[in-house]
C-alpha positions as CSV (number, residue, x, y, z in Angstrom):
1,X,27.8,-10.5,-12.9
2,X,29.0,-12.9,-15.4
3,X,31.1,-11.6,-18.5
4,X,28.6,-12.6,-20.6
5,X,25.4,-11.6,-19.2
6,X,27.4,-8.0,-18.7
7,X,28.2,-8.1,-22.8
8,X,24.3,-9.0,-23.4
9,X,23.3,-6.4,-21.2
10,X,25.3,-3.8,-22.7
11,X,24.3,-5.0,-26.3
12,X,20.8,-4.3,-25.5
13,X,20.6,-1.2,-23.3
14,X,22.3,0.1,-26.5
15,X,19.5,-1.0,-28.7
16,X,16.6,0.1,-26.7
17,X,18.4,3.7,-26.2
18,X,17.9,3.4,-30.1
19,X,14.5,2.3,-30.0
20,X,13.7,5.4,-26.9
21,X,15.5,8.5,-28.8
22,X,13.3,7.5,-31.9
23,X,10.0,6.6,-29.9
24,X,10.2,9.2,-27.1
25,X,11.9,12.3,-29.3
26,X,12.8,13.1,-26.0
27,X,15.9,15.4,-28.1
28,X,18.5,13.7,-26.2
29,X,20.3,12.8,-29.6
30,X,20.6,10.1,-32.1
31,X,22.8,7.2,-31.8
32,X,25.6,7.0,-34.9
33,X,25.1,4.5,-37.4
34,X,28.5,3.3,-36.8
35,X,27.0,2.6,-33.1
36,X,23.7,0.6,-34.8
37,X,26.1,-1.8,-36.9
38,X,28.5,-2.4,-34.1
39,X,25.3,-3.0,-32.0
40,X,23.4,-4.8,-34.9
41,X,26.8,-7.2,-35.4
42,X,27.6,-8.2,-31.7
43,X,24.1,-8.7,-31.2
44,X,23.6,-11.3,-34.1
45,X,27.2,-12.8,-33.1
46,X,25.4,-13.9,-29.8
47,X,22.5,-15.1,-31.2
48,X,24.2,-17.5,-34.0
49,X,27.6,-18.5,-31.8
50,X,26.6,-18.4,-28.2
51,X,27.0,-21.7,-26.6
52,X,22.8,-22.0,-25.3
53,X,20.3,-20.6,-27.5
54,X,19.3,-17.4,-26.1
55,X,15.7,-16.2,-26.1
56,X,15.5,-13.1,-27.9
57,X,12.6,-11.6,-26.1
58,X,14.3,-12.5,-22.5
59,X,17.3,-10.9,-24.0
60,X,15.3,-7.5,-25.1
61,X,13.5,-7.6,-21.5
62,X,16.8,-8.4,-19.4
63,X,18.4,-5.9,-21.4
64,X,15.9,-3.1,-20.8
65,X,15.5,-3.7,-17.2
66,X,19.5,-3.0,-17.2
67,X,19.3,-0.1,-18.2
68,X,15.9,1.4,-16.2
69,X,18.0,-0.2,-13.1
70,X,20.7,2.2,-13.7
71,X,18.5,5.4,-13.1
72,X,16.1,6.2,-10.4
73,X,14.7,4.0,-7.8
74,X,11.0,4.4,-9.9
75,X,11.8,4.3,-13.3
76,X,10.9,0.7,-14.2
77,X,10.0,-1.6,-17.2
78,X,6.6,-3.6,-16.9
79,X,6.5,-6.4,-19.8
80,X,3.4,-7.1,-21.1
81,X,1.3,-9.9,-18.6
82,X,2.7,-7.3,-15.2
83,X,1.6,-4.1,-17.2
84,X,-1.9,-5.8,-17.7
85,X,-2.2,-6.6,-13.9
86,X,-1.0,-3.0,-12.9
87,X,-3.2,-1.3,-15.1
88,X,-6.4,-3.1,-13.9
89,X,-5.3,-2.7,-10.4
90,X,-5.1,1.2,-10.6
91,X,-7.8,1.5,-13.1
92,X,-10.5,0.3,-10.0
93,X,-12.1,-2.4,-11.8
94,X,-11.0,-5.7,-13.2
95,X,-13.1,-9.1,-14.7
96,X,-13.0,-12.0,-12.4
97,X,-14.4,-13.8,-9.7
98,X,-15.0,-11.1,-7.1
99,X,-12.9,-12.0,-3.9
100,X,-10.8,-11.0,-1.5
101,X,-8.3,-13.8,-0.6
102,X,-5.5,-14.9,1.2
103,X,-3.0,-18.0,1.0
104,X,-2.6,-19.5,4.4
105,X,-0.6,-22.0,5.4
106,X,-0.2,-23.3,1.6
107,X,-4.2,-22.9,1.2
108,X,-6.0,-20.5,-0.8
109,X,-8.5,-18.8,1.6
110,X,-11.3,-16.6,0.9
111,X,-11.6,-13.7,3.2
112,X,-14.7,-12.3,1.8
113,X,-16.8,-12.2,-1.5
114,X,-16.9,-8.8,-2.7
115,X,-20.8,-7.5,-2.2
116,X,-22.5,-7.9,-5.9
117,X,-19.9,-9.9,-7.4
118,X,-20.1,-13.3,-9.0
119,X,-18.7,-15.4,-6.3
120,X,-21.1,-13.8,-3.4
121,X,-24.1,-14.6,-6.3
122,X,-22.5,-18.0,-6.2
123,X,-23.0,-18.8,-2.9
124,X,-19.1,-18.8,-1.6
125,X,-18.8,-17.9,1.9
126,X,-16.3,-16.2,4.2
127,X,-13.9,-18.8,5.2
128,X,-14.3,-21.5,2.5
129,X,-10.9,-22.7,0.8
130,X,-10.9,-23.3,-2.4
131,X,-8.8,-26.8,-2.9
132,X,-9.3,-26.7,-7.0
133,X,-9.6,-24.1,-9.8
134,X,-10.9,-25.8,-12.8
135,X,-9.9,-29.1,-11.3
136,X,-6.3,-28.2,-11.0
137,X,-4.8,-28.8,-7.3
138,X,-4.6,-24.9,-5.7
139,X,-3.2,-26.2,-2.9
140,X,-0.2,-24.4,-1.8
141,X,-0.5,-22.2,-5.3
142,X,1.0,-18.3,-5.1
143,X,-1.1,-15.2,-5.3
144,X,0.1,-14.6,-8.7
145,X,-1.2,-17.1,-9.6
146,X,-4.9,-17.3,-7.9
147,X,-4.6,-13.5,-10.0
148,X,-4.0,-15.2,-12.7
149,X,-6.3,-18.5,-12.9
150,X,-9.7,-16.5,-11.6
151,X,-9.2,-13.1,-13.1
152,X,-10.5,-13.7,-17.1
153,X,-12.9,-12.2,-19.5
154,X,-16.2,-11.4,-18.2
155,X,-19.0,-13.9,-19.2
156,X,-16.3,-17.1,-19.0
157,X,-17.0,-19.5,-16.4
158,X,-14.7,-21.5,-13.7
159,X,-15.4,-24.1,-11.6
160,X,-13.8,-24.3,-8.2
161,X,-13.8,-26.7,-5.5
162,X,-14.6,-25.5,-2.2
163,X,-14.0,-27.1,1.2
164,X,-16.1,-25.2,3.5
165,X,-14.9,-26.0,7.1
166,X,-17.5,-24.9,9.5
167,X,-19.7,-28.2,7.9
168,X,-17.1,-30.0,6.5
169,X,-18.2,-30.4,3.3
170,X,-16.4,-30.4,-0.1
171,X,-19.0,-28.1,-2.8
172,X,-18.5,-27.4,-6.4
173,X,-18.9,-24.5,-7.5
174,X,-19.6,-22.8,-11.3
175,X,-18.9,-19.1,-11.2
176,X,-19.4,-16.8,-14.1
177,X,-16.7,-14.2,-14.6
178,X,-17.9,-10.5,-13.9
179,X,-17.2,-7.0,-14.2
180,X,-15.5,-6.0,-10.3
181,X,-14.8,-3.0,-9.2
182,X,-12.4,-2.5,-6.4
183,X,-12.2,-0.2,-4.0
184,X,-9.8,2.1,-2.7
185,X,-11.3,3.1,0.2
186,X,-10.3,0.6,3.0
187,X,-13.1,2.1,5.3
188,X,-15.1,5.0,5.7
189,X,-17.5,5.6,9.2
190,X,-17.9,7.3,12.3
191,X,-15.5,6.6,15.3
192,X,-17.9,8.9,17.5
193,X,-21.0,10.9,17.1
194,X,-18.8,13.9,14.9
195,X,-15.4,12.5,14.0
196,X,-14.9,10.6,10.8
197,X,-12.7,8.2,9.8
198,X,-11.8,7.3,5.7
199,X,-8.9,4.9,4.9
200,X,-7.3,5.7,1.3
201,X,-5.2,2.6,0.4
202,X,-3.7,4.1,-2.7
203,X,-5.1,6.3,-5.5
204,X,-6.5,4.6,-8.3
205,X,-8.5,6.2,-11.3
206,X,-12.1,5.6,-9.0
207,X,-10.2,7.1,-5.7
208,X,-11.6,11.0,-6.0
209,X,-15.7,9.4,-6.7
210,X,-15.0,7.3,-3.8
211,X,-13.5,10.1,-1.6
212,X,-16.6,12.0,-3.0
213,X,-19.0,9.6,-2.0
214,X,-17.7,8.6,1.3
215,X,-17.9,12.2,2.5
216,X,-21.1,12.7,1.3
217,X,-22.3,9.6,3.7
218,X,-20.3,10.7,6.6
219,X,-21.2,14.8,6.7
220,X,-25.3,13.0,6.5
221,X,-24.5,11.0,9.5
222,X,-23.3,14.5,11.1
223,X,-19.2,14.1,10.7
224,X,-17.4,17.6,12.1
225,X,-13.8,16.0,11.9
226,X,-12.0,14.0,9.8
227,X,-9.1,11.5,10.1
228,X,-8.0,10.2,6.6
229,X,-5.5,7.5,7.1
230,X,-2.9,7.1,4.9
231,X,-0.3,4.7,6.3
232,X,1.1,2.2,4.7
233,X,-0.7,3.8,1.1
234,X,1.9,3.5,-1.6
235,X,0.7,6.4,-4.2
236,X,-0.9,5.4,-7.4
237,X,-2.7,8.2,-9.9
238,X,-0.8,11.7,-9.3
239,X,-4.2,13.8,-10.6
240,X,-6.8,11.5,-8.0
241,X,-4.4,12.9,-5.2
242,X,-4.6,16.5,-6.2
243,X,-9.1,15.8,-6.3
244,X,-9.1,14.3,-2.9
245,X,-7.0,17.5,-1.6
246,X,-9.1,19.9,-3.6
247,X,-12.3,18.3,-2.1
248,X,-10.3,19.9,1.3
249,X,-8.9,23.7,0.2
250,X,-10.2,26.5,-0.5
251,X,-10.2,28.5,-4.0
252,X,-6.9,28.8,-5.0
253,X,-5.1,26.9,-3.0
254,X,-1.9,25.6,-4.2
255,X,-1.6,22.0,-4.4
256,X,1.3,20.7,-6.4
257,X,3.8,21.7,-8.5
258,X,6.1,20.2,-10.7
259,X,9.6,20.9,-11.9
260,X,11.7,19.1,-15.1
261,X,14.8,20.2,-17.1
262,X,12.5,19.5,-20.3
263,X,9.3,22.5,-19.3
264,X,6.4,22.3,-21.0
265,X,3.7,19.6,-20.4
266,X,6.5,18.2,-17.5
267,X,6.4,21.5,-15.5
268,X,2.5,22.4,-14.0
269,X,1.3,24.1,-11.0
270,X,-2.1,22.3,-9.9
271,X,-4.5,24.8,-7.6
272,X,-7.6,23.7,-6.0
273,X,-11.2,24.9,-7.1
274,X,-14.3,26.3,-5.5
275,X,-16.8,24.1,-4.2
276,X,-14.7,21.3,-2.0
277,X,-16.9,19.1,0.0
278,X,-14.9,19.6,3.5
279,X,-13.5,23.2,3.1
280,X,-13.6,23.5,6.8
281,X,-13.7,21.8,10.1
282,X,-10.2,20.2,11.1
283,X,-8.5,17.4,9.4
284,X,-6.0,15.2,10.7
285,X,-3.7,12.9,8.4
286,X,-2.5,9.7,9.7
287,X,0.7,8.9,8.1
288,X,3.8,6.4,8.3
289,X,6.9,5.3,6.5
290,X,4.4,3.3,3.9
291,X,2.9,6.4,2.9
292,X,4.5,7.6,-0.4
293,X,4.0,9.2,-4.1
294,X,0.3,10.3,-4.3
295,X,-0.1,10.1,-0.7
296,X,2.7,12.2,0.0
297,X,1.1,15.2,-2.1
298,X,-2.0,15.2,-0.4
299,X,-0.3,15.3,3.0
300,X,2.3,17.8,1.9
301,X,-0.5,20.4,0.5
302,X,-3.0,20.0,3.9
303,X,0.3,20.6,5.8
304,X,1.5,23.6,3.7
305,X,-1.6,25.1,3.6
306,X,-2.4,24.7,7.2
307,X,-5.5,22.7,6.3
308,X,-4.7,19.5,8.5
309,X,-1.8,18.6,11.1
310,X,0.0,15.0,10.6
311,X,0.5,12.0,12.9
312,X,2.8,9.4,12.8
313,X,5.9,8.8,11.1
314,X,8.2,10.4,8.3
315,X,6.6,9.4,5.1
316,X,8.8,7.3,2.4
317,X,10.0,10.1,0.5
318,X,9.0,9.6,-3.0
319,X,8.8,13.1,-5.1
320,X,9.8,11.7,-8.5
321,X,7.1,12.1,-11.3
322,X,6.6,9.3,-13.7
323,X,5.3,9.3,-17.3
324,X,3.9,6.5,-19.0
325,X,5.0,5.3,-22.2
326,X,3.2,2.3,-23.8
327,X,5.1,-0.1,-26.0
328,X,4.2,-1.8,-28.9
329,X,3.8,-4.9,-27.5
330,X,2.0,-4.0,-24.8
331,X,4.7,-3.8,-22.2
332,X,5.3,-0.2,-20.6
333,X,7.7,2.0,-19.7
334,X,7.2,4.3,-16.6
335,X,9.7,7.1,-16.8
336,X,10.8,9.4,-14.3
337,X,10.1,13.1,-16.4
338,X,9.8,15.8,-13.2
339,X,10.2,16.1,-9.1
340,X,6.8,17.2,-8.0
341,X,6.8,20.1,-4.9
342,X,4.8,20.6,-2.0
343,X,2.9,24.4,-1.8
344,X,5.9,25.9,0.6
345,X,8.6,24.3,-2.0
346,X,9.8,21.1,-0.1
347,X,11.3,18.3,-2.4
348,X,9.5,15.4,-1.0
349,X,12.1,13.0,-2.8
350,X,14.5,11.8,-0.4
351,X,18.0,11.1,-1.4
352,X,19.4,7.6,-3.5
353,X,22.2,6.2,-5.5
354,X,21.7,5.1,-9.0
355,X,22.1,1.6,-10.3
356,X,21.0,-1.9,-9.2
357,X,22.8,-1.7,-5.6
358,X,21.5,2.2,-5.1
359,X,17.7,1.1,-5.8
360,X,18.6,-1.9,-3.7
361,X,19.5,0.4,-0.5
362,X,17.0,2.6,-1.7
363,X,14.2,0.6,-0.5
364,X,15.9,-1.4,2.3
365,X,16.1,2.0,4.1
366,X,12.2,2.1,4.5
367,X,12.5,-0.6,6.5
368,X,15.7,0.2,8.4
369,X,15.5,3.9,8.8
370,X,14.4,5.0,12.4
371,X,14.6,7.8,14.5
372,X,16.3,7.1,18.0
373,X,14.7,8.7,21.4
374,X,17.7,11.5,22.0
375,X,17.7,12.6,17.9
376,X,13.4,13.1,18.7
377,X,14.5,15.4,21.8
378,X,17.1,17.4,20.0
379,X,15.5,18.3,17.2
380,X,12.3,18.6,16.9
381,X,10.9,19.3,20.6
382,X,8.6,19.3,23.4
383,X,7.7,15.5,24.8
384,X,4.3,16.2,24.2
385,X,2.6,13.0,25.6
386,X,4.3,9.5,27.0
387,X,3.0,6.8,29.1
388,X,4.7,4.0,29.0
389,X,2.6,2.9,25.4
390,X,3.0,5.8,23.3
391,X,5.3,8.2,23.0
392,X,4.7,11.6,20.7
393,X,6.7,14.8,20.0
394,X,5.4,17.9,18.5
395,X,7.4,19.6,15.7
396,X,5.4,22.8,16.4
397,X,4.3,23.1,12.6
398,X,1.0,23.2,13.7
399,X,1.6,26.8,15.2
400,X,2.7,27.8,12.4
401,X,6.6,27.7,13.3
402,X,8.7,25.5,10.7
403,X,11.3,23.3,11.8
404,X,14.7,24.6,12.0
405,X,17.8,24.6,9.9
406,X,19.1,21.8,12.5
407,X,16.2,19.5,11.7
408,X,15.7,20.2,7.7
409,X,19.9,19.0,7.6
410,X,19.2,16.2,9.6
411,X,16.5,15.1,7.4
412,X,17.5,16.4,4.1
413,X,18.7,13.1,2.8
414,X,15.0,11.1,4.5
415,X,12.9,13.2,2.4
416,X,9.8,13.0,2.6
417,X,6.6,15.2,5.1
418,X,7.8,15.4,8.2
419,X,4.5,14.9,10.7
420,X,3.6,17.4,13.3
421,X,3.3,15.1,15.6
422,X,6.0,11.9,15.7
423,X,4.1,8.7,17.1
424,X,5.9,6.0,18.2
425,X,4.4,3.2,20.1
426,X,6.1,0.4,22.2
427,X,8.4,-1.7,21.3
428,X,6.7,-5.2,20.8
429,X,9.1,-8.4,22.4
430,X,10.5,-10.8,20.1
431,X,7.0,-13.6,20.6
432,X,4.7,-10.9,19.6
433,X,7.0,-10.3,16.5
434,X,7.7,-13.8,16.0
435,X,3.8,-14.8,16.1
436,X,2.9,-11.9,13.6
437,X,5.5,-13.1,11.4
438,X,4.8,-16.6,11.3
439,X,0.8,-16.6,10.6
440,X,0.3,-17.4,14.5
441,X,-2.4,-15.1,14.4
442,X,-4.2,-16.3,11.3
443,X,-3.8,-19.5,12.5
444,X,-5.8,-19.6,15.6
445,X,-8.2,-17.5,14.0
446,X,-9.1,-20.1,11.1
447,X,-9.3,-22.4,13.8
448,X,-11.5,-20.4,16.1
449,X,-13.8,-19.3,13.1
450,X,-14.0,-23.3,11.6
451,X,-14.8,-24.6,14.7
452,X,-18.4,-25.2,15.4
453,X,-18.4,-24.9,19.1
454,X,-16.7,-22.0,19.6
455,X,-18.0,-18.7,20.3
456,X,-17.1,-17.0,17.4
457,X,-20.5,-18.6,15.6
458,X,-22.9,-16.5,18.2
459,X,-21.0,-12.9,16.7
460,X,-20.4,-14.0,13.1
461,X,-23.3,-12.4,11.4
462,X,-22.7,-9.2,13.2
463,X,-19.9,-6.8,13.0
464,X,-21.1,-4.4,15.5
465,X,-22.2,-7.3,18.2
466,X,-18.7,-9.2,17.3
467,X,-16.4,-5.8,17.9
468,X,-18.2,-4.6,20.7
469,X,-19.1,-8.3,22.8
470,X,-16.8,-11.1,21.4
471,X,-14.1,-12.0,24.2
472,X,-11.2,-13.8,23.2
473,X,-10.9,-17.0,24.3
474,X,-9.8,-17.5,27.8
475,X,-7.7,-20.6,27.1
476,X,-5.6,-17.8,24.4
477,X,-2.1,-18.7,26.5
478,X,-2.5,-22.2,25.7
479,X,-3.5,-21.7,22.0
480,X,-0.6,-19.7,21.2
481,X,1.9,-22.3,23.3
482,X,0.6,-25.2,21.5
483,X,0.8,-23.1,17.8
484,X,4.5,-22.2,18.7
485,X,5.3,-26.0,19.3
486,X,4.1,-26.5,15.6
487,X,5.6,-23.4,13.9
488,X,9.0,-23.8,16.5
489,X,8.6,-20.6,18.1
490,X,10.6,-20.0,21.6
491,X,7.4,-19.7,23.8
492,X,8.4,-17.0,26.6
493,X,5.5,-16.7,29.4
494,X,7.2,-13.5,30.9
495,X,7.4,-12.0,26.9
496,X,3.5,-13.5,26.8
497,X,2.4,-12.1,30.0
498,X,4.0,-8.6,28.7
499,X,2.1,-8.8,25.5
500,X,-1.0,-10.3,26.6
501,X,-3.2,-7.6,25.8
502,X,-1.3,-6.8,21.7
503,X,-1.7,-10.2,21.3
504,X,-5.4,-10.1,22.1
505,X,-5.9,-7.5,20.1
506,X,-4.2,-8.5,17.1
507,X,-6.3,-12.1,17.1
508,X,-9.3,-9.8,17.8
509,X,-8.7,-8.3,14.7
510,X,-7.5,-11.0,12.4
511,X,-10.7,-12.9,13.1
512,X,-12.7,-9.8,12.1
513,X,-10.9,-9.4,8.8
514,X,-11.7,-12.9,8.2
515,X,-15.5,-12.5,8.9
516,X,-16.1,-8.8,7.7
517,X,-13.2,-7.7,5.9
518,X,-10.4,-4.7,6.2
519,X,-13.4,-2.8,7.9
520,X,-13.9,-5.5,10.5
521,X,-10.5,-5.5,11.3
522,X,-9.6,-1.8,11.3
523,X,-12.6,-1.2,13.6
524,X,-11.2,-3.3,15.9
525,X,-7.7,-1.9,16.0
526,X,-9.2,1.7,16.5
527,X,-11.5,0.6,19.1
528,X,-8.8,-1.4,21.1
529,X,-5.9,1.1,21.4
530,X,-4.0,2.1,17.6
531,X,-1.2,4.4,19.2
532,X,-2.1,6.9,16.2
533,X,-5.6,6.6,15.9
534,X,-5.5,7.8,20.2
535,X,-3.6,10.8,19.5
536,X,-5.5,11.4,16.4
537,X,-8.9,11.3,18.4
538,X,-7.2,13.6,21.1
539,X,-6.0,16.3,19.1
540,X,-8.5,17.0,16.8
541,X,-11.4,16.6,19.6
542,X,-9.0,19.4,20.6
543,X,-8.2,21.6,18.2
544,X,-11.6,21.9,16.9
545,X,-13.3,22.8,20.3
């Protein structure tokens, strides 16, 4: 860091611990007035003497995000245009367009019109690319900025230029801006004749009416069981979490609690209510590294209260609570105030340094932290199922036995719920992971789904027909070879003949997300083999027999 950008930060972290101990009386003491001049002075020496001019509202912001940087991992500073975006995201609705989309390739894609919104009224299709946005290029445009050019004030209107491949034509469109509300529930439905299936993406201010609704629908179409699937779900509203759970216990139940050195409004204890929807018949929770905050509560009470058992991975670890504080100008301030506690009193919150380089390594662990094959047999137990595909041990939580002090030291600095039963699937070779993470998949699809001869157009119109009938092409080998000469992918045949049936599966399901949505596409995955979802299915047909 530059001597000067360290004096600038300093300079303003001062000031806005000012501006917090007067706004946030949070009784952590006042700063002298000696400290204001000294602060006031240097502060106006850079801004009359420094050798650029300096921006004094890039100053504030740099300044305050140096000083949030230097406590938790999720204590962070929105300015105003992010805090606008983040509050319509968890508030469940927004004004726009109505899509889901996806930039492909430099090309702005639209996966699907949302049902009843303006671009579905419009006419837009599943598939189209939209080459213009009030006649501006949107070629090779960011998703920021799609967010920002077609979300607006409802009743405004925006043109957009569609290419629609399938009869290569170029239309115009004139879409009027409406109210949208978004969803939080991925998916919701039957996987058999008594076992149901809802996908929480994260908790948003509509997730407990949605959680509401979809178990309403499911226990009329006769659902016994439940899965809730909560990987890769990144948390959101604290209170919609504690809903969705209390829709699950019984009277009295403890959910939640909270901890904070200030007490008071900081410090609660959250029990469930009578009258939950699904008070009984087993649960199962699907869970994985992405699974964190709000998600982490609801799997952490189920477990504690012996309401559900967990499969999958060790969740992130995220048991810091967060207040927020809006600012004047309509930025935010999201401040950790408490650590929130699961019924049994586990600290979800895993361990982390402070400052830049701490949150840094904070988050690159998530990605990097894994659990070898020997640590899985020492410590937490019985190989309880593995085939070659799928590997799962039991932690025995289920029978009521809590891990021992070996395993809660081991895992004291990971945090988070621990699963009662650990899934881990097969390793994928390098060209599988080298085709997901180049677009390979997408790719093919767009090409399959645009191309009038192919027969993707007899199963379009149907999800059911297209998941249970459409084969993938039998020339697939020769797709992917000719897609790796273009993206410069190593093209193994041994790797491809290894991963034939993954790779299948994963175009299988990347062309149904483009024609039906997330549904579509998580239909397909549960239908075709999703290592949790199989041991999910197992186990609960089990347990509740």
């Amino acid at each position: 860091m530059s001597r000067v950008l360290s004096v600038v930060l300093m300079i303003v972290v001062l000031v806005f611990g000012i501006f917090i101990g007067t706004r946030l009386k949070t009784g952590g003491g006042s700063m002298s007035d000696e400290k204001q001049k000294k602060v006031q002075e240097v502060y106006q020496r850079i801004l009359t003497s420094y050798v650029e001019p300096v921006n004094t509202d890039s100053l504030a912001n740099a300044g305050i995000r140096g000083m949030v940087e230097s406590l938790d991992p999720h204590t962070v500073y929105l300015e105003p245009e992010k805090a606008a975006f983040s509050h319509a995201e968890l508030e469940g609705n927004f004004e726009g367009v109505g899509i889901e989309f996806d930039v492909v390739n430099d090309t702005l894609l639209v996966v699907t019109p949302l049902a009843g919104g303006p671009s579905e009224s419009a006419g837009i299709m599943p598939g189209d690319r939209i080459v213009s946005i009030d006649s501006i290029n949107a070629v090779g445009i960011t998703k920021s900025a799609v967010l920002k050019k077609l979300r607006g004030k409802s009743g405004t209107r925006v043109t957009l230029k569609v290419y629609r491949p399938i009869t290569h034509r170029m239309i115009d469109f004139m879409v009027t801006r409406g109210k949208i509300s978004t969803s939080s529930i991925d998916a919701a439905f039957l996987v058999d004749a008594g076992t149901g299936y809802v996908r929480i993406s994260k908790f948003v201010e509509t997730t407990a009416s949605e959680f509401h609704q979809a178990l309403l629908n499911l226990r009329k179409q006769g659902m016994q069981r439940l899965i809730i699937d909560l990987r890769g779900n990144p948390g959101g509203f604290f209170d919609q979490a504690v809903e969705v759970a209390d829709e699950l216990l019984s009277d009295h139940k403890l959910i939640v609690y909270t901890r904070s050195r200030h007490g008071g409004a900081d410090e609660l204890k959250y029990l469930a209510k009578p009258g939950g929807l699904f008070e009984s018949g087993t649960v199962c929770l699907l869970v994985d590294r992405g699974s964190a905050s709000a998600a982490e509560i609801l799997a952490g009470a189920l477990q504690d209260n012996r309401r559900a058992f967990l499969v999958g991975e060790l969740t992130f670890g995220k048991g810091l609570v967060q207040r927020q504080f809006d600012l004047s100008d309509g930025s935010i301030l999201r401040l950790t105030v408490s650590r929130y506690y699961t019924p049994a009193g586990r600290q979800i919150q895993r361990g982390y340094d402070e400052g830049s380089r701490g949150r840094e390594e904070y988050y690159k662990e998530t990605h990097t932290m894994s659990l070898p094959d020997n640590f899985m047999k020492k410590y937490v137990g019985t190989l309880y199922l593995d085939n070659g595909d799928i590997s799962v041990y039991s932690t025995g939580r289920v029978s009521g036995v809590v891990p021992g002090d070996s395993l809660r030291k081991v895992l004291a600095k990971a945090g988070g719920i621990m699963p009662d039963y650990w899934v881990f699937g097969r390793p994928y070779t390098n060209l599988y992971q080298e085709l997901f993470a180049k677009g390979v998949f997408e790719d093919i699809a767009l090409k399959l789904i645009d191309d009038p001869a192919s027969t993707v157009q007899k199963y379009r119109r149907s999800q059911d027909d297209f998941i249970g009938g459409y084969p993938v092409p039998a020339d697939l080998e020769s797709r992917v070879r000719a897609e790796c000469r273009l993206k410069g992918i190593s093209f193994s045949s041994d790797e491809f003949v290894k991963d034939a049936r993954y790779i299948r599966v994963a175009l299988k399901a990347r062309i149904a997300r483009q024609l039906f949505g997330t549904e579509g596409q998580l239909k397909v995955l549960i239908r075709e083999g999703d290592p949790s979802m199989q041991v999910a299915r197992q186990l609960i047909g089990r347990k509740a027999s």
